[in-house]
C-alpha positions in Angstrom: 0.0 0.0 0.0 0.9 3.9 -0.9 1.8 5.9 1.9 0.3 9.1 0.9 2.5 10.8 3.4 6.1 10.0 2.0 7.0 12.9 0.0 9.9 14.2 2.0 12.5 12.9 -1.1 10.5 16.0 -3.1 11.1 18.5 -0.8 8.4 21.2 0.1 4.8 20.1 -1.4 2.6 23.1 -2.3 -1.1 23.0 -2.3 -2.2 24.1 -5.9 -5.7 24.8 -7.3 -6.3 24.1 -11.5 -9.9 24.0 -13.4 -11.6 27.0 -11.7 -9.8 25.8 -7.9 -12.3 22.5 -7.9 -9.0 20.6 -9.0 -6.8 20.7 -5.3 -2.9 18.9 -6.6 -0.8 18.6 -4.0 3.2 18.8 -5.9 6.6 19.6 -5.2 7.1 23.6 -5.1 10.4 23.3 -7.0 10.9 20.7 -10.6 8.1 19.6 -12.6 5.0 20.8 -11.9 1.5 20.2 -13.2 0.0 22.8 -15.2 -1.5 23.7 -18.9 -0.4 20.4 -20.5 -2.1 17.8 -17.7 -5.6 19.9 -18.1 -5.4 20.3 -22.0 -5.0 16.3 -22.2 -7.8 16.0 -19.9 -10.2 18.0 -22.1 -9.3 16.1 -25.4 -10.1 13.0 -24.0 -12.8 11.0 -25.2 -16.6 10.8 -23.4 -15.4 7.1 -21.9 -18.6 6.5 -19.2 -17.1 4.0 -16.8 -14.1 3.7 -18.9 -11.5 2.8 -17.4 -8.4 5.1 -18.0 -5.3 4.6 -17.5 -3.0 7.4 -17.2 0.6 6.5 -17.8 3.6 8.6 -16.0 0.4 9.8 -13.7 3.0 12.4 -11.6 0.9 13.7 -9.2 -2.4 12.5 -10.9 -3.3 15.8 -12.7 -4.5 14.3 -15.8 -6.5 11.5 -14.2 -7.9 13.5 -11.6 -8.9 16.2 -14.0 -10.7 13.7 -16.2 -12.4 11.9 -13.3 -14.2 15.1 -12.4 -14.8 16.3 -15.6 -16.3 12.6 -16.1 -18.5 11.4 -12.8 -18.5 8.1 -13.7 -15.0 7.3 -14.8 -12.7 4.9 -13.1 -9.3 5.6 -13.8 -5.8 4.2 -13.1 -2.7 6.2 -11.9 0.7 4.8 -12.8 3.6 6.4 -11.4 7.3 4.8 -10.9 8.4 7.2 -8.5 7.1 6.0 -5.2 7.4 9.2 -3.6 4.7 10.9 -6.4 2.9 8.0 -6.4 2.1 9.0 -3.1 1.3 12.3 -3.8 -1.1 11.2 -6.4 -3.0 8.8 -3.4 -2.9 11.9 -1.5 -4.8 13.7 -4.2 -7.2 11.6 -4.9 -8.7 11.7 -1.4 -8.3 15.6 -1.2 -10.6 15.9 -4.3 -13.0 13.0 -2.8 -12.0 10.5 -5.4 -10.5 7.6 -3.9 -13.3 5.3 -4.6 -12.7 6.2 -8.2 -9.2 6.4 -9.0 -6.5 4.2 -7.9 -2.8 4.3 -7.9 -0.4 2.0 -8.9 3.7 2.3 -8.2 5.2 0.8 -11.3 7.7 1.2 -14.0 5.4 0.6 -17.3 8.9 -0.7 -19.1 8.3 -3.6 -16.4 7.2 -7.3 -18.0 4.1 -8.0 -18.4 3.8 -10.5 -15.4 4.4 -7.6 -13.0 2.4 -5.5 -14.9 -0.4 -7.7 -14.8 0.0 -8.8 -10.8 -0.3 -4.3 -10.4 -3.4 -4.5 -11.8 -2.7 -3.5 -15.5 -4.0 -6.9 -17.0 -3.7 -6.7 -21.5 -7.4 -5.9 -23.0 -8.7 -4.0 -19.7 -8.7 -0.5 -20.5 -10.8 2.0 -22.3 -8.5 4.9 -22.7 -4.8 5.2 -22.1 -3.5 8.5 -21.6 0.2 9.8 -22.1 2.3 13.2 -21.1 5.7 11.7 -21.8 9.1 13.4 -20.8 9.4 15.8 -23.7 13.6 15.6 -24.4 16.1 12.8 -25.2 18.9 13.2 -23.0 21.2 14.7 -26.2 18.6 17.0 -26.5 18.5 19.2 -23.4 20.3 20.0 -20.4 19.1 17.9 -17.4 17.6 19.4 -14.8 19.6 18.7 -11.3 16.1 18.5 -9.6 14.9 14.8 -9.7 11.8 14.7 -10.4 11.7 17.5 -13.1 14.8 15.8 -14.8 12.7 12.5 -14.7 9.6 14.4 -16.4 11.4 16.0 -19.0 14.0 14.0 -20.0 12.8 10.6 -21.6 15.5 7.1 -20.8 15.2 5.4 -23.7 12.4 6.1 -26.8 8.9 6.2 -26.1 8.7 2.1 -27.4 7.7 0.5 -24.3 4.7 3.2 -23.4 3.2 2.1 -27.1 3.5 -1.4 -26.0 2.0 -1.3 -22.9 -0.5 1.1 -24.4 -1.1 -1.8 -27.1 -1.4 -3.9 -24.7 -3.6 -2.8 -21.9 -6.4 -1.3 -24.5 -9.3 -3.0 -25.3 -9.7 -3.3 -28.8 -11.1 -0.1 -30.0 -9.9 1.5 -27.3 -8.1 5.3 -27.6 -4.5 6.4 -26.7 -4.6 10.1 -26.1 -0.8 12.1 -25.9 0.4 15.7 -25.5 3.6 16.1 -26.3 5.9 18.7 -28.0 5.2 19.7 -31.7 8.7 18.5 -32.6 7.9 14.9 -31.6 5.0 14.9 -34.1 6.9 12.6 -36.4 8.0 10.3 -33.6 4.9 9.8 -32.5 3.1 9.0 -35.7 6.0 6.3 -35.7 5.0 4.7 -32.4 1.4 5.0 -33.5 2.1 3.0 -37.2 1.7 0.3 -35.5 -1.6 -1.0 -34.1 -3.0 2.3 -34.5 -5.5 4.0 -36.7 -7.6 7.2 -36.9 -5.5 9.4 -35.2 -6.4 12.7 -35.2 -3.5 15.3 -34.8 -4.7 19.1 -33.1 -2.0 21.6 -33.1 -1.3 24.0 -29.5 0.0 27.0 -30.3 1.0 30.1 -27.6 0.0 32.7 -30.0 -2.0 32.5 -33.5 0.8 33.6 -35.4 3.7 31.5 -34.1 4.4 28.1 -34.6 2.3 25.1 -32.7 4.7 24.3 -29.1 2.4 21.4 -28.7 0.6 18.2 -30.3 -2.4 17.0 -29.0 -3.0 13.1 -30.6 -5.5 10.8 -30.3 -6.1 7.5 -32.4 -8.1 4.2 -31.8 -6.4 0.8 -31.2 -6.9 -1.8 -34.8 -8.6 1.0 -36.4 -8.5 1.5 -40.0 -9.9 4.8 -40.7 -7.4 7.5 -42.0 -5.7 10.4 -40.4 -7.1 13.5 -39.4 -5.6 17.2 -38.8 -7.7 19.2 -36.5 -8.2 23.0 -36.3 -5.4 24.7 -34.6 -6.0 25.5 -30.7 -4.6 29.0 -29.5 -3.7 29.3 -26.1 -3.1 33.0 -25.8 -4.4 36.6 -27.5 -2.4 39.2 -29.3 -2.5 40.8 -25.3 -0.7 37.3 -24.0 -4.1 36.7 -22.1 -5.9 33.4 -22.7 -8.4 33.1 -25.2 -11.9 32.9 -24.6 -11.7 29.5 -25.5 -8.6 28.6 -23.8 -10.0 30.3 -21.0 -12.9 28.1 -20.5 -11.0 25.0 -20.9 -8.3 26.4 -18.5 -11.5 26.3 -15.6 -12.9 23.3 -16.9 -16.0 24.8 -18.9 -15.6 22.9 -22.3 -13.5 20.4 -24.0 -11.4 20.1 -26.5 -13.3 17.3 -28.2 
């Protein structure tokens, strides 16, 4: 079992509000930190009634926790291989009342598929799988010296085994759902090749006029139906203030279905 309280490897937890302040994430002040990307996944997921999700690389559980109250029936699955956020996440699902709903699991998803399966994440037994993957090879950027935002950001390895498990968890027709940087567009549509179909690609950009920072990609598990590129979604005016739209999704008033 979780013990919510061991977080002391993290340093000093803050007490943040997202989605209007009805989403309470308890995270570490200083390295990676929930925010814009964990609540713009959220709203592109898919309407999934009872589901279940499973949210890959959970953190502190923004994603899953955002999706569970956006959805009031959803059960969802947190997997975290850092014990001590792992914690945090158990933590955060009883602050927002959603224990009974959302459960946590302490795992590496590179692990075999025996230990996968004796956590709970048996093949064929999830609706949805959603992914917010470290963003950089370690070539590509300069490592953060704070543990847990290096671990975010920085990626060991190529994205292969979080396709496989994906592939292997989902329930045929079942949905993937990834943000990730625009850049990784191309590596994505790789891992996707195969077992994937009608994915649908939405562009993020910070302004209307720049180029997108972020991918937002869905697709369906065996599907055969072709690709898709979605209206661009602007995060900010020509004032750096949000949108209207981006607004609204920011505090949890639409989607980005």
């Amino acid at each position: 079992m979780l013990d919510a309280g061991a977080t002391s490897a993290l340093g000093e937890i803050v007490t943040d509000r997202l989605l209007d302040g009805r989403l309470i994430v308890r995270q570490p002040k200083k390295g990676h930190r929930a925010g814009s990307d964990a609540i713009l996944l959220a709203a592109a997921l898919p309407e999934l009634g009872e589901g279940p999700l499973l949210d890959i690389g959970a953190g502190v559980g923004t994603i899953g926790l955002a999706a569970a109250l956006a959805q009031p029936a959803l059960r969802v699955t947190l997997v975290e291989r850092d014990p001590d956020l792992a914690a945090l996440a158990l933590e955060n699902a009883a602050l927002n009342q959603l224990s009974e709903r959302v459960d946590v699991v302490a795992a590496d998803i590179a692990a075999s598929v025996a230990v996968l399966s004796a956590a709970g994440l048996r093949p064929a037994s999830f609706a949805c799988v959603a992914m917010n993957p470290p963003f950089y090879a370690a070539a590509e950027t300069r490592a953060s010296p704070v543990p847990n935002r290096r671990a975010a950001h920085v990626v060991e390895g190529s994205l292969a085994p979080w396709f496989k498990t994906a592939r292997r968890v989902l329930r045929p027709g079942g949905q993937i759902a990834i943000i990730h940087r625009a850049e990784a567009l191309a590596e994505l549509l790789a891992g996707l090749a195969t077992g994937f179909g009608g994915i649908s690609i939405r562009p993020i950009h910070a302004l209307a006029d720049r180029p997108a920072i972020r991918v937002v990609v869905t697709a369906v598990l065996n599907s055969r139906k072709p690709a898709e590129l979605l209206p661009a979604f602007v995060l900010n005016g020509p004032d750096g203030r949000l949108t209207e739209i981006s607004d609204a999704v920011h505090r949890g008033r639409t989607t980005l279905r």
